[in-house]
Residue, then its C-alpha position, 0 to 999 in steps of 0.5 A: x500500500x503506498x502512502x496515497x492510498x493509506x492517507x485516503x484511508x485514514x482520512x475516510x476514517x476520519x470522516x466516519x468518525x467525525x459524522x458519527x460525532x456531529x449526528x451525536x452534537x459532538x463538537x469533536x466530530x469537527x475536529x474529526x474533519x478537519x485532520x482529515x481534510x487536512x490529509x486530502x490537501x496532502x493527497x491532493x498535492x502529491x497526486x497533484x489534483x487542485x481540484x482535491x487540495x482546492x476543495x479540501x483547504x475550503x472544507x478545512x476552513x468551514x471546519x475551523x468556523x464550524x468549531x467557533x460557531x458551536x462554541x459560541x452556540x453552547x455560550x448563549x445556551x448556558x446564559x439562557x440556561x442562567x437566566x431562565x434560573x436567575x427568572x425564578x429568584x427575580x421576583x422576590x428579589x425584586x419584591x425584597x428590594x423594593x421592601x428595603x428601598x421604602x425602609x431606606x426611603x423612611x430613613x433618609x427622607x432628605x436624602x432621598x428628596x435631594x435624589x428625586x429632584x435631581x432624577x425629575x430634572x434630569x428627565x425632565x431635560x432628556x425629554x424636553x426635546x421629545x416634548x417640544x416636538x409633540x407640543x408642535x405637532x400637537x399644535x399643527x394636526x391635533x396628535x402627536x407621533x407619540x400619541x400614536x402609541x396609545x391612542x385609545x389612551x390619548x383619545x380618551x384623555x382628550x374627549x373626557x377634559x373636552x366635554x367637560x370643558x364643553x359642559x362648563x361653557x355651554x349656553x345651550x343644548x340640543x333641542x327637546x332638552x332642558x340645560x339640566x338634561x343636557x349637564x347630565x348626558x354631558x357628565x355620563x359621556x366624560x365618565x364614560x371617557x375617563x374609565x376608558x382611559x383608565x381602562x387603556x391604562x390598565x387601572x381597569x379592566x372590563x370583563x363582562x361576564x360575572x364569573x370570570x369577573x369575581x375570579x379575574x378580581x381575586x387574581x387582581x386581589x394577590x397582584x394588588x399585595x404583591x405589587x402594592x397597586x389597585x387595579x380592579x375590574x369595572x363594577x357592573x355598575x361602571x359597565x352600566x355607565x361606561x356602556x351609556x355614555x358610549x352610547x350616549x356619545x354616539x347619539x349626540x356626537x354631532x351636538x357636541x359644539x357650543 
C-alpha cells in the first residue's frame, strides 16, 4: 500500500468518525474533519489534483468556523440556561428590594428628596426635546407621533377634559332638552371617557361576564399585595355607565359644539 492510498484511508476514517460525532452534537466530530481534510490537501498535492487540495483547504476552513460557531452556540445556551434560573429568584428579589428601598426611603427622607429632584430634572431635560416636538405637532394636526402609541389612551384623555370643558361653557343644548338634561348626558359621556382611559391604562379592566369577573378580581386581589397597586375590574355598575355614555356619545356626537 503506498502512502496515497493509506492517507485516503485514514482520512475516510476520519470522516466516519467525525459524522458519527456531529449526528451525536459532538463538537469533536469537527475536529474529526478537519485532520482529515487536512490529509486530502496532502493527497491532493502529491497526486497533484487542485481540484482535491482546492476543495479540501475550503472544507478545512468551514471546519475551523464550524468549531467557533458551536462554541459560541453552547455560550448563549448556558446564559439562557442562567437566566431562565436567575427568572425564578427575580421576583422576590425584586419584591425584597423594593421592601428595603421604602425602609431606606423612611430613613433618609432628605436624602432621598435631594435624589428625586435631581432624577425629575434630569428627565425632565432628556425629554424636553421629545416634548417640544409633540407640543408642535400637537399644535399643527391635533396628535402627536407619540400619541400614536396609545391612542385609545390619548383619545380618551382628550374627549373626557373636552366635554367637560364643553359642559362648563355651554349656553345651550340640543333641542327637546332642558340645560339640566343636557349637564347630565354631558357628565355620563366624560365618565364614560375617563374609565376608558383608565381602562387603556390598565387601572381597569372590563370583563363582562360575572364569573370570570369575581375570579379575574381575586387574581387582581394577590397582584394588588404583591405589587402594592389597585387595579380592579369595572363594577357592573361602571359597565352600566361606561356602556351609556358610549352610547350616549354616539347619539349626540354631532351636538357636541357650543
Amino acid at each position: 500500500m503506498n502512502i496515497i492510498n493509506m492517507l485516503g484511508w485514514i482520512g475516510n476514517a476520519g470522516f466516519i468518525i467525525g459524522s458519527y460525532l456531529i449526528a451525536k452534537r459532538k463538537i469533536v466530530g469537527f475536529y474529526f474533519f478537519s485532520v482529515a481534510n487536512s490529509l486530502y490537501i496532502i493527497i491532493g498535492f502529491m497526486s497533484k489534483i487542485p481540484s482535491l487540495w482546492a476543495i479540501s483547504c475550503y472544507l478545512v476552513i468551514m471546519n475551523v468556523y464550524g468549531i467557533i460557531t458551536w462554541k459560541k452556540n453552547i455560550t448563549i445556551t448556558k446564559g439562557i440556561s442562567n437566566m431562565k434560573k436567575e427568572n425564578l429568584i427575580s421576583h422576590k428579589a425584586v419584591m425584597r428590594s423594593f421592601k428595603e428601598e421604602a425602609k431606606r426611603r423612611k430613613r433618609y427622607p432628605i436624602l432621598y428628596l435631594i435624589r428625586d429632584s435631581y432624577y425629575s430634572i434630569k428627565n425632565y431635560i432628556v425629554m424636553l426635546p421629545l416634548n417640544i416636538k409633540t407640543f408642535i405637532q400637537r399644535g399643527k394636526r391635533g396628535y402627536a407621533d407619540s400619541d400614536v402609541w396609545g391612542l385609545d389612551y390619548y383619545l380618551s384623555d382628550v374627549i373626557e377634559h373636552a366635554v367637560r370643558k364643553l359642559k362648563r361653557d355651554s349656553y345651550s343644548g340640543p333641542e327637546g332638552l332642558t340645560e339640566g338634561q343636557w349637564i347630565d348626558i354631558l357628565n355620563e359621556i366624560s365618565y364614560a371617557f375617563h374609565l376608558s382611559k383608565r381602562i387603556s391604562s390598565n387601572d381597569l379592566f372590563l370583563i363582562r361576564n360575572k364569573k370570570q369577573r369575581e375570579d379575574w378580581n381575586r387574581t387582581l386581589e394577590k397582584i394588588n399585595k404583591k405589587h402594592n397597586r389597585n387595579d380592579r375590574c369595572l363594577t357592573p355598575h361602571e359597565i352600566k355607565a361606561f356602556d351609556k355614555g358610549w352610547e350616549l356619545f354616539k347619539q349626540y356626537f354631532h351636538n357636541l359644539w357650543d
